[in-house]
N, C-alpha and C positions, 0 to 999 in steps of 0.2 A: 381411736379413742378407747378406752380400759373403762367399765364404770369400781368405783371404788367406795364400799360402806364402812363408814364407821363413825363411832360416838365422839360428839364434837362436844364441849360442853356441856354433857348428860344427854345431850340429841341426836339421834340416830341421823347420818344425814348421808346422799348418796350424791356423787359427783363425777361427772364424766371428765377426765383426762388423759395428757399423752401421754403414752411408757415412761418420757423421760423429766414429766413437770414436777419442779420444786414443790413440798408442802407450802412453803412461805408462798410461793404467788397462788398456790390454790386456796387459802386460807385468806390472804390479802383480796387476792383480786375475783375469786367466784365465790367465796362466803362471807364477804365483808369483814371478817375479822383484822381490827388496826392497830390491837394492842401489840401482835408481834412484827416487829420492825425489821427492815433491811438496809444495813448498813457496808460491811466488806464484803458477805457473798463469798467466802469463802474457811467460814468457823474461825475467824481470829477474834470478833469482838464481841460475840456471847448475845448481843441484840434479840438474836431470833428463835429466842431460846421458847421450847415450848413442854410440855409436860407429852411422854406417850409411855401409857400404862404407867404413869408416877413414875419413871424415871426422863429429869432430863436431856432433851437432844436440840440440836439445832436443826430446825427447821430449812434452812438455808442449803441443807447439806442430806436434807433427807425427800426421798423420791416418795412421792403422794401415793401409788403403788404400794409401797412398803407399811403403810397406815394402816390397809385392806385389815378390816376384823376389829381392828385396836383401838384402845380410846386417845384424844386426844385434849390434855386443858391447857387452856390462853388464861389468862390472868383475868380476862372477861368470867371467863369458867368456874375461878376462884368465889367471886363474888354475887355468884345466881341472887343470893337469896340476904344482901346485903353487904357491906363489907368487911373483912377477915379482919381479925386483931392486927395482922401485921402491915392490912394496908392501911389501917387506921394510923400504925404509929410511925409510918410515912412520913404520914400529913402531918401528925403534932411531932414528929421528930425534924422537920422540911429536910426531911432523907432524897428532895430531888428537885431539879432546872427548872432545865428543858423535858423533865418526864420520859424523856427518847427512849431510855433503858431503865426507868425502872418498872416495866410491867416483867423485863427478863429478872430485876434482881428479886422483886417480890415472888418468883416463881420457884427460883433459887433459893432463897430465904427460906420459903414453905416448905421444900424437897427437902433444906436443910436439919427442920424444924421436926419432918417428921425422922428423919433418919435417927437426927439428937436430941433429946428432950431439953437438955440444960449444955449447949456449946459452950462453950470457949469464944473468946475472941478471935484464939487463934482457927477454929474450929470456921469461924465466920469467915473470916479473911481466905481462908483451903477453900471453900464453896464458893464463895462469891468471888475467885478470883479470874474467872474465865468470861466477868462481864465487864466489859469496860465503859468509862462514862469518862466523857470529854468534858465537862459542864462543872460538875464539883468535884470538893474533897469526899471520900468514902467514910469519913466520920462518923455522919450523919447518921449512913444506911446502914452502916456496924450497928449503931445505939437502938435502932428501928427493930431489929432484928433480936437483938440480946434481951430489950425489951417487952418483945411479945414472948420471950420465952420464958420470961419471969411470971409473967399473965398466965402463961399456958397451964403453970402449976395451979393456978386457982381454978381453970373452967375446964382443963384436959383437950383444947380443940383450938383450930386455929380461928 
């Protein structure tokens, strides 16, 4: 066993694992975090997508090892202290199902948000294109996204 520290959602947290264990199941199954999902297991469907040091990675594909030091945020992480414009306009946008994947698109969206102030459609569509959703059309979550960024100009923050 390796122990491995690092910031989980603002919280410093320390966990014993093996050289060779997936973040996704160390996150899933010894920190109870549910918002990132496991679906192909092998980075096709963008599901287990999770923030390390603000940039996106897939969890599914990344050794809990390699975390050591760095911070990591779940969409849980997003929303400590209430929730973000953009998962507000989610929910008034019904930007989702079955919910399966969009805690990755709202992670993605955010990562989006801070790289671009004012995206594009097309801009959306480049970002979000490595998450995929079985459930609905992507309409939705374009509109949810384009929409917080129209907001962002009034408050400066997600």
């Amino acid at each position: 066993m390796v122990k491995v520290l690092f910031k989980l959602n603002g919280e410093q947290v320390v966990v014993d694992v093996e050289p060779n264990e997936l973040l996704i199941n160390t996150l899933r199954d010894k920190l109870g975090v549910k918002s990132v999902k496991y679906a192909c297991g092998i980075g096709e469907c963008g599901n287990c997508t999770v923030l390390i040091d603000g940039e996106p990675v897939l969890s599914c594909l990344t050794l809990t090892v390699d975390v050591n030091g760095r911070e990591v945020v779940t969409d849980e992480g997003l929303s400590r202290e209430g929730l973000t414009k953009l998962q507000k306009a989610f929910i008034e946008e019904g930007a989702f199902q079955c919910g399966y994947c969009t805690p990755a698109f709202i992670l993605m969206g955010e990562y989006l948000l801070r790289e671009k102030q004012n995206p594009s459609i097309e801009d959306v569509k480049e970002y979000l294109k490595g998450v995929l959703c079985r459930c609905t059309g992507y309409i939705n979550i374009f509109k949810a996204v384009l929409k917080t960024s129209s907001r962002r100009e009034d408050s400066g923050n997600a």
